[in-house]
C-alpha positions as CSV (number, residue, x, y, z in Angstrom):
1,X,60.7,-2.9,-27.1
2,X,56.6,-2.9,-27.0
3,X,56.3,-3.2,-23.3
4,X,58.9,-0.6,-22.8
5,X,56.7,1.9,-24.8
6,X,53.6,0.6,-23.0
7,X,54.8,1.4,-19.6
8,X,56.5,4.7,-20.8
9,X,53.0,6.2,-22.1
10,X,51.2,5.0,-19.3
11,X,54.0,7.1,-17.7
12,X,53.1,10.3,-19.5
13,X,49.6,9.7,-18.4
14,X,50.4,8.9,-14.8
15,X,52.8,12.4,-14.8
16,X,49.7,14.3,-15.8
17,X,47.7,12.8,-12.6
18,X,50.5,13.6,-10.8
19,X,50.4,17.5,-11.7
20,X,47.0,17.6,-11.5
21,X,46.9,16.6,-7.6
22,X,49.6,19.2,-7.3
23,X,47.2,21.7,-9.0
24,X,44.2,20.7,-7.1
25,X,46.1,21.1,-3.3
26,X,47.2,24.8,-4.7
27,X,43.3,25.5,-5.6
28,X,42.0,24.0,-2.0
29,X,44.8,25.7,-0.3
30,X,43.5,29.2,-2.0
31,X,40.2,28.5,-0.4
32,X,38.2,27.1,-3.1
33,X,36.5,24.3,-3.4
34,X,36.9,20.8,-5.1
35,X,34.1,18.6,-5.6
36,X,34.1,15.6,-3.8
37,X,33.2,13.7,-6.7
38,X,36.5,14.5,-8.4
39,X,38.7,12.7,-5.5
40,X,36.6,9.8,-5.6
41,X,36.8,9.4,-9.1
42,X,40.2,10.2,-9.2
43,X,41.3,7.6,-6.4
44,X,39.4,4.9,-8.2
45,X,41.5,5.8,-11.2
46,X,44.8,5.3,-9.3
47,X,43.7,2.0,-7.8
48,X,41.8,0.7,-10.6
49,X,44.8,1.1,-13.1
50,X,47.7,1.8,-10.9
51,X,48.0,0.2,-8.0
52,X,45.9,-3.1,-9.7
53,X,47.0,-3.0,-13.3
54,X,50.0,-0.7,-14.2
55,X,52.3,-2.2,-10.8
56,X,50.6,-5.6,-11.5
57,X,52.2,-6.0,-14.5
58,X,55.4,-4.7,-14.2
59,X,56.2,-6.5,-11.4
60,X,54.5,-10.3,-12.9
61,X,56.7,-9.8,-16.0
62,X,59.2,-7.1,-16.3
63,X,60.4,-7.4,-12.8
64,X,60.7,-10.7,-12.5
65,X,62.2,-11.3,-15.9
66,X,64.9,-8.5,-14.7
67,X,65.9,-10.5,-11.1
68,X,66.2,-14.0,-13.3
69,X,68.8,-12.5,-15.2
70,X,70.7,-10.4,-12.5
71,X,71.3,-10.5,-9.1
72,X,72.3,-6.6,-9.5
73,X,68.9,-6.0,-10.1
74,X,67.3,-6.7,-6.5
75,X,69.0,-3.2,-5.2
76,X,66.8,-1.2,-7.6
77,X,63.5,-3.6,-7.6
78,X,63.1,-3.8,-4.1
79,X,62.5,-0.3,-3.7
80,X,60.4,0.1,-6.2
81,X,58.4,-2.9,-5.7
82,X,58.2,-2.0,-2.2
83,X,56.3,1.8,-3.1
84,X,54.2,-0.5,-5.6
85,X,53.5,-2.5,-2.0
86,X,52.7,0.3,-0.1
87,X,50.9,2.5,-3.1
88,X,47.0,1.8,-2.0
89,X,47.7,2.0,1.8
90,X,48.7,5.6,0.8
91,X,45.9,5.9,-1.1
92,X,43.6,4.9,1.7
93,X,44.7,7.1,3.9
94,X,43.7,10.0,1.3
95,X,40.4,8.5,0.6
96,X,39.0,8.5,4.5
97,X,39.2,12.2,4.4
98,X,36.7,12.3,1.8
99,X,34.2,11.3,4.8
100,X,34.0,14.9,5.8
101,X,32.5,16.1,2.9
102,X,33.4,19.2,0.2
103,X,33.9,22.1,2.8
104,X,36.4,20.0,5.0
105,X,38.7,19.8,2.1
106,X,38.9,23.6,1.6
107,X,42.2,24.8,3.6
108,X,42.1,21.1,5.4
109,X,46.7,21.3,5.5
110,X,46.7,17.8,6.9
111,X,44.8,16.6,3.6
112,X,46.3,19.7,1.1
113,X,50.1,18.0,2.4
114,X,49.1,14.6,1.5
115,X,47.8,14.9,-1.7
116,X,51.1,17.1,-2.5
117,X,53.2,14.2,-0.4
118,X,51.2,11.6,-2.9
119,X,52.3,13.4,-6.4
120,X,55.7,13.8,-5.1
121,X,56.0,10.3,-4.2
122,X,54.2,9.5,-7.9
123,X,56.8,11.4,-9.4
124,X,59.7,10.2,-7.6
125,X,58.5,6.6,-8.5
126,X,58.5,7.3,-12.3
127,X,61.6,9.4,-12.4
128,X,63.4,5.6,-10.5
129,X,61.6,2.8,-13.4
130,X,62.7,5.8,-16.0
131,X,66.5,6.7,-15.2
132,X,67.3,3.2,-13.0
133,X,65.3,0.2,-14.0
134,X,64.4,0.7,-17.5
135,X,68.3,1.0,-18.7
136,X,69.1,-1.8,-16.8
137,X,66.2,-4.2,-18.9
138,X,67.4,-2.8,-21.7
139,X,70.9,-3.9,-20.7
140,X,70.5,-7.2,-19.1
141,X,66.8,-8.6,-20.6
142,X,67.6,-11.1,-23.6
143,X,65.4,-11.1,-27.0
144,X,63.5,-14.5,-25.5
145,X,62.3,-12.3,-22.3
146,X,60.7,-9.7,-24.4
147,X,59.2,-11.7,-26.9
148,X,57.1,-13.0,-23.1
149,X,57.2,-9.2,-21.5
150,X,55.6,-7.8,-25.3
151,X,53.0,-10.6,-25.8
152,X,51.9,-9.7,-22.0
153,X,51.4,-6.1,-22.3
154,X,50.2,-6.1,-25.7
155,X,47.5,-9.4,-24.7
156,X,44.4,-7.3,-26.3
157,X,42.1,-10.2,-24.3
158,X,43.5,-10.3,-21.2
159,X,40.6,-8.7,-18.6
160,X,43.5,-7.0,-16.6
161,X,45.4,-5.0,-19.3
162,X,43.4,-5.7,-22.3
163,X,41.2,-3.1,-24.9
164,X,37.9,-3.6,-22.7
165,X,39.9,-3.0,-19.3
166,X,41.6,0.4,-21.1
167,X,38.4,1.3,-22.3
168,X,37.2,1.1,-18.8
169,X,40.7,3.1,-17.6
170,X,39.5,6.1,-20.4
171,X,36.4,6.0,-19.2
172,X,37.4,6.8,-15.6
173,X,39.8,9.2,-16.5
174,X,36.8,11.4,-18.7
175,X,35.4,11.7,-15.3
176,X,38.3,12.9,-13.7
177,X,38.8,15.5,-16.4
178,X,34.8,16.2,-16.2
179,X,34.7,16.9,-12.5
180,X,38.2,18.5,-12.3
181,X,37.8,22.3,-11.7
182,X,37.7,24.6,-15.0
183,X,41.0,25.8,-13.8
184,X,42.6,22.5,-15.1
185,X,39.9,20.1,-16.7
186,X,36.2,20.8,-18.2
187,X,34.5,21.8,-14.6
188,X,31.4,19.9,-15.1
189,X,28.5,18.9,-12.5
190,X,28.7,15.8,-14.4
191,X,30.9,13.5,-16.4
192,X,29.1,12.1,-19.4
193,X,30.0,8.7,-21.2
194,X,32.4,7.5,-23.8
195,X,31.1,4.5,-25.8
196,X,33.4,2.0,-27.4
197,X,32.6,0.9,-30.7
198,X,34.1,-0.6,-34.0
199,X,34.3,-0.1,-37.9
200,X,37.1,-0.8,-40.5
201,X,36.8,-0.5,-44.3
202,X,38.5,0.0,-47.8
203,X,40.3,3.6,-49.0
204,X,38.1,6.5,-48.5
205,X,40.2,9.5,-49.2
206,X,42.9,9.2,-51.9
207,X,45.5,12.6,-52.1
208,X,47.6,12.5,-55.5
209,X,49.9,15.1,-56.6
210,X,48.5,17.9,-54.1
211,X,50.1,21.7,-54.6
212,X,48.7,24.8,-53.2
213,X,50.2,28.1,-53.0
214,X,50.0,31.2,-51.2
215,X,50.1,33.9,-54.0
216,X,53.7,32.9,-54.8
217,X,55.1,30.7,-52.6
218,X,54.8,27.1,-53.3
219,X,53.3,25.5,-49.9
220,X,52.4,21.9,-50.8
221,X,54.3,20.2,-53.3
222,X,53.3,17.1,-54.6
223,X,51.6,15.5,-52.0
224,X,50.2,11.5,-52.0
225,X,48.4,10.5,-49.3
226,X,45.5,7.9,-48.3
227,X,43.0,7.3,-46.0
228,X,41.5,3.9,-44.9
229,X,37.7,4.1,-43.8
230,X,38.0,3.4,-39.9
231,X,41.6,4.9,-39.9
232,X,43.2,7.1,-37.6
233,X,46.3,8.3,-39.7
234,X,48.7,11.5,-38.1
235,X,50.6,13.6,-40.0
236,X,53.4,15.2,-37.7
237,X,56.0,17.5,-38.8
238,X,57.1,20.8,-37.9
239,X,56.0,24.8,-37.6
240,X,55.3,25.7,-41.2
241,X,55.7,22.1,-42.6
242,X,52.1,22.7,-44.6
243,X,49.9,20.4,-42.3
244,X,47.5,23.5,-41.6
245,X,47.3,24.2,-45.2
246,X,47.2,20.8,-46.5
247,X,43.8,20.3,-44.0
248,X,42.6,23.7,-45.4
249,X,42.9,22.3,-48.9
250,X,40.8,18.6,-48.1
251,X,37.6,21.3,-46.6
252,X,38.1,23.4,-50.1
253,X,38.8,27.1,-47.8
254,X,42.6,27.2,-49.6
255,X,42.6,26.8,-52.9
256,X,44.6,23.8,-54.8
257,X,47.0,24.5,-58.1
258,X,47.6,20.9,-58.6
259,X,46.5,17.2,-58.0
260,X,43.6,15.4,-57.0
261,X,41.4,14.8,-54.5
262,X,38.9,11.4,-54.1
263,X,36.8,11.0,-51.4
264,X,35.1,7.8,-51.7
265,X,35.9,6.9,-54.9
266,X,34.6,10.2,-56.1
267,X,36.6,12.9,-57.3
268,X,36.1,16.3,-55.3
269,X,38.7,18.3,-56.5
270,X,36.7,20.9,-57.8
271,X,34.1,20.6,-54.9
272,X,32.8,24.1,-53.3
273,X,33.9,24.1,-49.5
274,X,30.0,23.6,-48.4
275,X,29.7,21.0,-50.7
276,X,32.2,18.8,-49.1
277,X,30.7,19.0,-45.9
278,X,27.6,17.4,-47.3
279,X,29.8,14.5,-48.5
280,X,31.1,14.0,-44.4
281,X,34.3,15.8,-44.6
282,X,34.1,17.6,-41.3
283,X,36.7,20.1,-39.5
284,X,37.7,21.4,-36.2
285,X,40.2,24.0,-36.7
286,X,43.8,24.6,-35.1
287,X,43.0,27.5,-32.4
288,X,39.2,26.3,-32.0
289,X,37.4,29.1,-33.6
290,X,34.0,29.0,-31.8
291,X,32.0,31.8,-32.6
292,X,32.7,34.2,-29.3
293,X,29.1,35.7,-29.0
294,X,27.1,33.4,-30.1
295,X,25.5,30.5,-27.6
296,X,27.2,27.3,-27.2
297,X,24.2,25.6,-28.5
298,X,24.3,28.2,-31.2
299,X,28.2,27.2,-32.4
300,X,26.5,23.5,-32.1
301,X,23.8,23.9,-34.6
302,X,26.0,26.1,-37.2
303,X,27.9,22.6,-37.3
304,X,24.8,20.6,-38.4
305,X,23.7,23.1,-41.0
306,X,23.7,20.7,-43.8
307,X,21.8,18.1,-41.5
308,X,18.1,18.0,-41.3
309,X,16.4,19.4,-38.1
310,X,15.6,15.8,-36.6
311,X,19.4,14.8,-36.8
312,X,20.5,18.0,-35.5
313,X,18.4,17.1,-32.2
314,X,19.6,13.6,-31.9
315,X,23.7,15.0,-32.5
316,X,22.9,17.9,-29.7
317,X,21.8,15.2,-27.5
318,X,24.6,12.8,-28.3
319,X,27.1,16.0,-28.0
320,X,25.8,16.6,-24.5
321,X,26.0,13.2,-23.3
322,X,29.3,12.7,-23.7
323,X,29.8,16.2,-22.3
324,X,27.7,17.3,-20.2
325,X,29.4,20.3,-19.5
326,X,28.2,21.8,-22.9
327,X,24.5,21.0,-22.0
328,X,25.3,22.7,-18.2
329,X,26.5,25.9,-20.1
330,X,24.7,25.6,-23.6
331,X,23.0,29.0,-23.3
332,X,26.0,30.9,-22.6
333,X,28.1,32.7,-25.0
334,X,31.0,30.5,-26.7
335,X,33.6,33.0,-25.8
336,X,33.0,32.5,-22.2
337,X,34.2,28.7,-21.8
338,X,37.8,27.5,-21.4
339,X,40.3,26.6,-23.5
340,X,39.7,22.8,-22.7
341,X,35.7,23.2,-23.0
342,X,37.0,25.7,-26.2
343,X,38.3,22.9,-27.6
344,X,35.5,20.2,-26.8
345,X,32.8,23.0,-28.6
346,X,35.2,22.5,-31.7
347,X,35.3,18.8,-31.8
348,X,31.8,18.5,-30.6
349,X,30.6,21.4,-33.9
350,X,32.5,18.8,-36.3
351,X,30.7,15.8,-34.7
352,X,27.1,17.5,-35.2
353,X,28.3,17.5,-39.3
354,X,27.8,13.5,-39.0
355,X,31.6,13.3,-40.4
356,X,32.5,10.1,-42.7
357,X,36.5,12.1,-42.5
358,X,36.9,14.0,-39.5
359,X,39.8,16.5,-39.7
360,X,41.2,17.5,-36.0
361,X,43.8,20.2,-36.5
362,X,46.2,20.6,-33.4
363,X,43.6,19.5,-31.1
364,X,45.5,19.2,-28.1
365,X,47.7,22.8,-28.7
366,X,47.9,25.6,-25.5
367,X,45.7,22.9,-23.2
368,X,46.6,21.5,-19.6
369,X,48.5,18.3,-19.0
370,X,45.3,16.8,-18.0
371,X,42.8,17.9,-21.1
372,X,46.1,16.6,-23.4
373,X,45.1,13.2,-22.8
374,X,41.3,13.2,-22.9
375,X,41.8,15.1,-26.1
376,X,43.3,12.0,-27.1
377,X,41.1,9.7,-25.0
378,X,38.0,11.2,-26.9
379,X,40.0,10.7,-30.3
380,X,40.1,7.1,-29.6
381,X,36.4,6.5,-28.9
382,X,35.6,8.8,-31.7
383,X,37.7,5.9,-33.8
384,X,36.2,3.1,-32.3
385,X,33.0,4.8,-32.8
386,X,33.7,3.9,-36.7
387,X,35.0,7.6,-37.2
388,X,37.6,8.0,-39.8
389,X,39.9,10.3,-38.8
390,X,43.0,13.0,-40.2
391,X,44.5,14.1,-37.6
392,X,47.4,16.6,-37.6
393,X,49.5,17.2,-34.1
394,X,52.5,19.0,-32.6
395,X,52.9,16.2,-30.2
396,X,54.4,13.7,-32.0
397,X,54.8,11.2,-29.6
398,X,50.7,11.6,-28.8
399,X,49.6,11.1,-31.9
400,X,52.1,8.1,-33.0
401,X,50.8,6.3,-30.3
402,X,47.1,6.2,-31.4
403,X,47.6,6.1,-35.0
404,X,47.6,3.3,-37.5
405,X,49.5,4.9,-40.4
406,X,51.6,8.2,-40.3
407,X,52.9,10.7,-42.4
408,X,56.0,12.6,-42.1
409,X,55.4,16.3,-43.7
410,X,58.7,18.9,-44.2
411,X,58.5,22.1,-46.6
412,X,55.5,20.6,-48.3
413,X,56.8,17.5,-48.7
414,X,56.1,14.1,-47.5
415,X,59.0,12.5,-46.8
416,X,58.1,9.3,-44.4
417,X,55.6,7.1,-44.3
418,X,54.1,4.0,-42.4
419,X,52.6,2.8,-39.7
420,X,52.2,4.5,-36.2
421,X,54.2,2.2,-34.2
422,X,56.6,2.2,-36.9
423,X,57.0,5.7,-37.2
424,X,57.6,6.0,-33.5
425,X,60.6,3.4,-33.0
426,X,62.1,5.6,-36.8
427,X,65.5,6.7,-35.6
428,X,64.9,10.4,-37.6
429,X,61.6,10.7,-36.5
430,X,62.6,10.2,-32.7
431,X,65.6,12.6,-33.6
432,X,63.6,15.0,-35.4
433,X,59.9,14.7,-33.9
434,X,60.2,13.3,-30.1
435,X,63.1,14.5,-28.7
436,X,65.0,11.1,-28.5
């Protein structure tokens, strides 16, 4: 049910907003302060794809669909239609108090208990369409009303729910993670830009027969895999599966006993680490790595070592631009930043390699709800920059949702296979991999 797993990610995303106003009351009601920029750009986030898209839709299609077929139905959408109703009142109430400035918000109780009164309600809202309406379309909606409810939420032109209007919602939401304090999002002055582009293309990495071992212990065994130029392909599977080692083996750190490796159409099997970096495989490690002492713009160059001087300027400038808060702290050691800005460094040293693969190991691991999705936010524009991109992630469910193919990896093994939407409706992946 497409709309069903629409509505249900936009869920997770509106859950993280939800914890994050929680957050951000506990930090003004300690005294410190928020940015007023954050709540504005926050608010518009809520309105913009809330209040006028994510209700909008629901009730023009689901909703409706659900009260043509049952009269049992009105008990449970009224109430919820009625919060969708009274949603940006709320919201406007929230918004005056920006009027008095950064310094009223600090300790303000009267704004501290609306914003926690706000997430509550947010929360309440989801936990209803979740546990009460969404069984009961599943119940009562026939195959002819989703086959409508799927071709509206999944309309890639229309200007309400479309790719350019969810290009617009990431785009909001990199500010909201940009101004949020370091606490919980990146803590910059300012929030940058994503650009949306596009690229597709033929195979560019081809994986045949793959081993590797750890002195004696067999840890890849066989493995086929392929990669489509201006692909994002996952490969999910559990603690110790072999997805670490198998993106050690692509860079040429962990040695291969077996197989073949072609990177476009050439075969690199053989290839010195260094070497393949010069080709455009580029990667960010699980656990970061940034180089502790060194400066942020230090970490930044190491990343374009194989790239002359001029392009390393033009990648640093690019880098900073989409965020900023690397430019606002580039002289200070790497070790200093936060996890989140941790993990931005990492991505952002990869990107200054001018990657033709880009190999994101556990990107989103030990990171607040809020940086979880503009990990992934910034994964998507890095695709639809023309990026092709390996990525390997514990959250299954994420990374399904934003790839085109997937692989399933267990002892070494690849034992599924196909494409992300596929692989996330797969009855043992759901069992083994989502919790479902």
């Amino acid at each position: 049910m497409h709309a069903l797993d629409i509505i249900q990610e936009e869920h997770r995303n509106l859950w993280r907003i939800a914890i994050t106003i929680d957050l951000v009351a506990d930090e003004l009601a300690s005294g410190n302060t928020v940015d007023a920029g954050f709540f504005s750009a926050l608010f518009d986030y809520i309105h913009e794809f809330m209040d006028g898209c994510h209700h909008a839709k629901e009730d023009e299609y689901l909703f409706l669909a659900m009260r043509r077929r049952s009269a049992d139905a009105a008990d449970i959408l009224d109430r919820l239609q009625a919060e969708h109703r009274n949603g940006p009142a709320n919201l406007r109430a929230l918004r005056a108090q920006l009027a008095g400035g950064t310094q009223a918000l600090v300790r303000n109780q009267a704004f501290i208990d609306g914003l926690r009164d706000y997430a509550r309600g947010l929360k309440q809202h989801i936990r209803s369409e979740e546990k009460d309406a969404f069984p009961m379309a599943r119940e009562i909606l026939q195959p002819e009303d989703w086959v409508g409810i799927d071709a509206a939420f999944g309309d890639n032109a229309d200007p309400l729910f479309g790719e350019q209007a969810r290009a617009e919602y990431r785009e909001l939401y990199h500010r909201i993670v940009t101004l949020a304090p370091e606490s919980i999002g990146l803590g910059g002055s300012s929030a940058g830009g994503l650009r949306h582009l596009s690229s597709a293309g033929d195979a560019l990495l081809q994986v045949t027969g793959l081993e590797s071992c750890y002195g004696r212990i067999q840890a890849l065994k066989g493995i086929d895999l392929e990669v489509r130029k201006g692909e994002l392909v996952a490969l999910i599977g559990a603690n110790g599966a072999g997805k670490t080692t198998f993106l050690r083996t692509l860079s040429g750190v962990q040695p291969m006993s077996a197989g073949s490796i072609r990177f476009n159409g050439q075969d690199i099997s053989r290839l010195r680490s260094d070497l393949r970096v010069r080709r455009g495989i580029c990667h960010s490690p699980e656990g970061r790595q940034v180089f502790g002492p060194l400066a942020i713009e230090d970490n930044l160059r190491l990343g374009a070592y194989t790239r002359p001087r001029a392009q390393a300027e033009q990648d640093l400038e690019r880098v900073y631009a989409m965020f900023p808060i690397l430019k606002e702290k580039r002289r200070l050691p790497a070790g200093t930043l936060s996890g989140g800005q941790q993990q931005m460094l990492a991505i952002s040293r990869a990107l200054m390699g001018r990657p033709r693969l880009l190999l994101l190991d556990e990107p989103s691991m030990g990171l607040a709800p809020l940086l979880v999705e503009e990990v992934f936010n910034v994964i998507k524009t890095l695709k639809a920059e023309g990026i092709t991109i390996l990525l390997v992630e514990q959250n299954a469910f994420a990374a399904l949702g934003i790839a085109d193919r997937a692989y399933v990896l267990e002892t070494g093994r690849i034992v599924l296979s196909g494409t992300g939407r596929d692989m996330s409706q797969n009855e043992q992946v759901r069992a083994a991999y989502l919790g479902m």
